[in-house]
N, C-alpha and C positions, 0 to 999 in steps of 0.2 A: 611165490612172491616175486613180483619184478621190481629190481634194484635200482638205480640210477648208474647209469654208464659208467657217469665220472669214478666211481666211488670201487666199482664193483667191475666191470667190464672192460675199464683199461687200468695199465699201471704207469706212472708215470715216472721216464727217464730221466737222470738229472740233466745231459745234455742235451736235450729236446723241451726244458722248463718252460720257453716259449709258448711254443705251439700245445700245449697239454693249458698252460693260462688261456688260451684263444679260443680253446674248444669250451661251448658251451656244455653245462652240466646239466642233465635233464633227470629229470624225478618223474617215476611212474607210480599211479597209485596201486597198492593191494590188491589181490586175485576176489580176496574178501568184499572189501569195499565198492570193487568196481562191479562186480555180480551185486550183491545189494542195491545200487544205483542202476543198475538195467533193470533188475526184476520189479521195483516201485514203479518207474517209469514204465514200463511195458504194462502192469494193468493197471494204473490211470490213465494209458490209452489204450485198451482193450473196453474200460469202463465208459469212457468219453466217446469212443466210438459207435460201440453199445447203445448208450442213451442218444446220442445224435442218431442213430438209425431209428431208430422208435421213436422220436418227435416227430422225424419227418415223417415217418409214415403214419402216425396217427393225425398230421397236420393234413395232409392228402385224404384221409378218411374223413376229416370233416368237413372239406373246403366243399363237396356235393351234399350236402347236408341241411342246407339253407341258400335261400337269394341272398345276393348278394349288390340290392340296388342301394344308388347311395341315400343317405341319410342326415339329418343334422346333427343327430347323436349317437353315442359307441352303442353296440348291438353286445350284450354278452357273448354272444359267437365270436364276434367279431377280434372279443378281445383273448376270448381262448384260442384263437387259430394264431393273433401275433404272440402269444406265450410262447404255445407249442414252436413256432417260425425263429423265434427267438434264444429258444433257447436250443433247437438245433443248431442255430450258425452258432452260439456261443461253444458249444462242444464240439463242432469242426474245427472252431481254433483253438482250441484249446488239444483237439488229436493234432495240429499242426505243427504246433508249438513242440509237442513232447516228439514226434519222430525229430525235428532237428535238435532235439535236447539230446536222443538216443544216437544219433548222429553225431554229435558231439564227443559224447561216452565214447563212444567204440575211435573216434577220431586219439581222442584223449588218452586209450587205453593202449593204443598203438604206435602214438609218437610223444607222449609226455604230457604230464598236467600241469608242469612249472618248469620253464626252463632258462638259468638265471645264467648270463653273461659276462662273468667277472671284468673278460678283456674292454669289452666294449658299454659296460654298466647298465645290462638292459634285464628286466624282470619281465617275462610273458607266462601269463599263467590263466589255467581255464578253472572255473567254479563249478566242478561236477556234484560238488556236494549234493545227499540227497534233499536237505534241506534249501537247494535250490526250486524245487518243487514247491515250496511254500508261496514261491513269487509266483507262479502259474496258479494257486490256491486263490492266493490276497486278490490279485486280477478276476477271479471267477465273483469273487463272492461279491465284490465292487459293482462289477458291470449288475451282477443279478440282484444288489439292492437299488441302483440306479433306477434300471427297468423296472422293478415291481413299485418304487415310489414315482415311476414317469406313470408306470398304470394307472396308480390307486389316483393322483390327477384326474384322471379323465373318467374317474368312476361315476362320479358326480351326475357326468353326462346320457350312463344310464339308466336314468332316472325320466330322464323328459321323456323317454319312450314309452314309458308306463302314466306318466302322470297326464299328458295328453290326452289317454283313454280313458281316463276316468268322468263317469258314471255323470257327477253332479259339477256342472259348468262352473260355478265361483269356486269351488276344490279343487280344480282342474286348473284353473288360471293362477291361483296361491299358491298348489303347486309346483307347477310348471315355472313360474319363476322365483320361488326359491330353489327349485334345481339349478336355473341359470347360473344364480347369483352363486350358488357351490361349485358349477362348472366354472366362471370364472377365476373363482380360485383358483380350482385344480388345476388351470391350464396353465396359468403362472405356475405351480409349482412344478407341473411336468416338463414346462419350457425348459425351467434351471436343471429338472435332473436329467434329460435328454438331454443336453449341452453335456453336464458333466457324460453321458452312457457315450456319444461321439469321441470324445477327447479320449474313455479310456478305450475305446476301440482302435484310436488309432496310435494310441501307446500300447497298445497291445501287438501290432505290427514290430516296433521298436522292441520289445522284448523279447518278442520272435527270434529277431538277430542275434541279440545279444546273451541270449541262455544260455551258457557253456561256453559261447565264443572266447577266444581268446584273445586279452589283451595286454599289448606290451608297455612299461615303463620305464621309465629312464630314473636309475639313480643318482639322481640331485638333488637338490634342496627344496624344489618342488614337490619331490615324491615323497609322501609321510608312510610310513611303516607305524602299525601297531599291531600288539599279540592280545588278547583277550580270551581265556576259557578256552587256547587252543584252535584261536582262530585268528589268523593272519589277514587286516584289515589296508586294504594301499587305495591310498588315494592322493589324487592328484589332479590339480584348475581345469586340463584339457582333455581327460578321460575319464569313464565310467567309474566306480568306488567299486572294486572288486574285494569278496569276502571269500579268502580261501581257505576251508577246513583242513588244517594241520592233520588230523586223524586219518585223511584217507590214506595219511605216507606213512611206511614201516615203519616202527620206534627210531631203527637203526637212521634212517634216512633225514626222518624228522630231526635227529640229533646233529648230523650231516648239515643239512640245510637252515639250522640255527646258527652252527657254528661258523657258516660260510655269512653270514647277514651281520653276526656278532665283527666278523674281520673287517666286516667293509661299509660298518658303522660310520657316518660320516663323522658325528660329535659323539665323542664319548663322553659318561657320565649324562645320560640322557634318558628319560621313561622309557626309553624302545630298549637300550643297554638292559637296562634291569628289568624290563618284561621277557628280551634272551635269555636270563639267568636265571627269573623264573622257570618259565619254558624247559630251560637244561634239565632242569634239574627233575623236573615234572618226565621228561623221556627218557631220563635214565630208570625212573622209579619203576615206568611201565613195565607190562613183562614182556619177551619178544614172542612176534608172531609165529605160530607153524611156518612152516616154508611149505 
């Protein structure tokens, strides 16, 4: 188990009271917790890299498989090679994202996941939880209903390819455009959901960053503190809403790091006060970890 400095690794002199306030106090997560959080992370990108390797190769084994002149309307081929095209680059960034998330970890694990500034009133803290991994999940599953309702859009379209050939000329023509009038449809609706598949690709850049990254606050009046189910929620007008799970820190620590947020409460008698005293009470009950 690694400790926090403050707590465990220095002791503090009474004539040096200064300089022991000055030094920030840094919180490492569990031996437990932070193996847990590698080992998830490492095979969803073993598994992401996995499937991104076999798209693309099965998208290469099709692209010689047919002509490929242009057309007025989507070629079934055509649309199983942007699937396959597609959902390789989705799980390239999706292995992208998780090496800087494990980056993170090991960053995390080495120099602290919370480290709160009494002197200078600053909270920096990283979101290693594994249930960070959910936002890399929710992004997946976003882009690939986007993509499959930009497809089914343009399904429409493969229709004029077949209704053209047909057999009896006035079947041919009643067909043919009532495919149109279905491809116009769909093209309007693939328009709106290709807009939205753009938008979350390039929030998905932005997430990139910010997975585990660390960020600092300022305790003031702008910065909100709440506890919920053991999750420490901060937010604030000019930074990201960081949710950081209580659970990854010892009992010991967790109680530590309440009792220091309890002191420097700015309004007492306040739903944060009595969500501390919840909290207390809940990490005294736990039992302590092995070391």
């Amino acid at each position: 188990m690694i400790q926090t400095r403050e707590s465990h690794h220095t002791q503090p002199i009474e004539h040096n009271t200064l300089a022991v306030n000055a030094r920030p106090i840094i919180f490492y997560p569990t031996r437990q917790a932070a193996r847990r959080t590698r080992l998830l992370a490492t095979l969803f990108l073993l598994l992401s890299g996995l499937g991104s390797s076999l798209l693309a190769i099965a998208a290469l084994r099709l692209w010689p498989t047919y002509t490929h002149h242009f057309t007025p309307y989507l070629k079934w081929q055509d649309a199983l090679l942007a699937t396959l095209c597609y959902g390789s680059l989705l799980l390239l960034i999706v292995s992208i994202t998780l090496i800087r998330f494990l980056l993170a970890c090991r960053h995390g694990y080495r120099h602290g996941i919370l480290i709160l500034n009494t002197h200078l009133r600053t909270l920096t803290v990283r979101d290693l939880s594994p249930k960070s991994l959910h936002a890399i999940a929710r992004m997946t599953t976003a882009s690939i209903t986007c993509f499959s309702i930009s497809l089914a859009g343009l399904a429409p379209t493969i229709l004029i390819g077949w209704t053209i050939h047909l057999a009896l000329p006035l079947a041919s023509i009643l067909a043919t455009a009532l495919a149109f009038a279905l491809s116009l449809a769909g093209l309007i609706l693939s328009l709106i959901f290709a807009t939205f598949l753009v938008i979350g690709l390039i929030g998905a850049r932005a997430l990139t960053r910010t997975l585990g990254a660390p960020h600092t606050y300022h305790l003031n009046t702008l910065t909100t503190l709440r506890i919920d189910n053991r999750i420490l929620t901060i937010t604030c007008p000019d930074r990201p809403e960081t949710l950081f799970d209580l659970n990854l820190l010892h009992p010991h620590d967790q109680h530590h790091l309440l009792h220091i947020l309890q002191q420097h409460t700015l309004y007492p008698h306040t739903p944060l006060e009595q969500q501390i005293e919840a909290a207390l009470q809940h990490s005294l009950k736990r039992p302590s970890l092995s070391v």
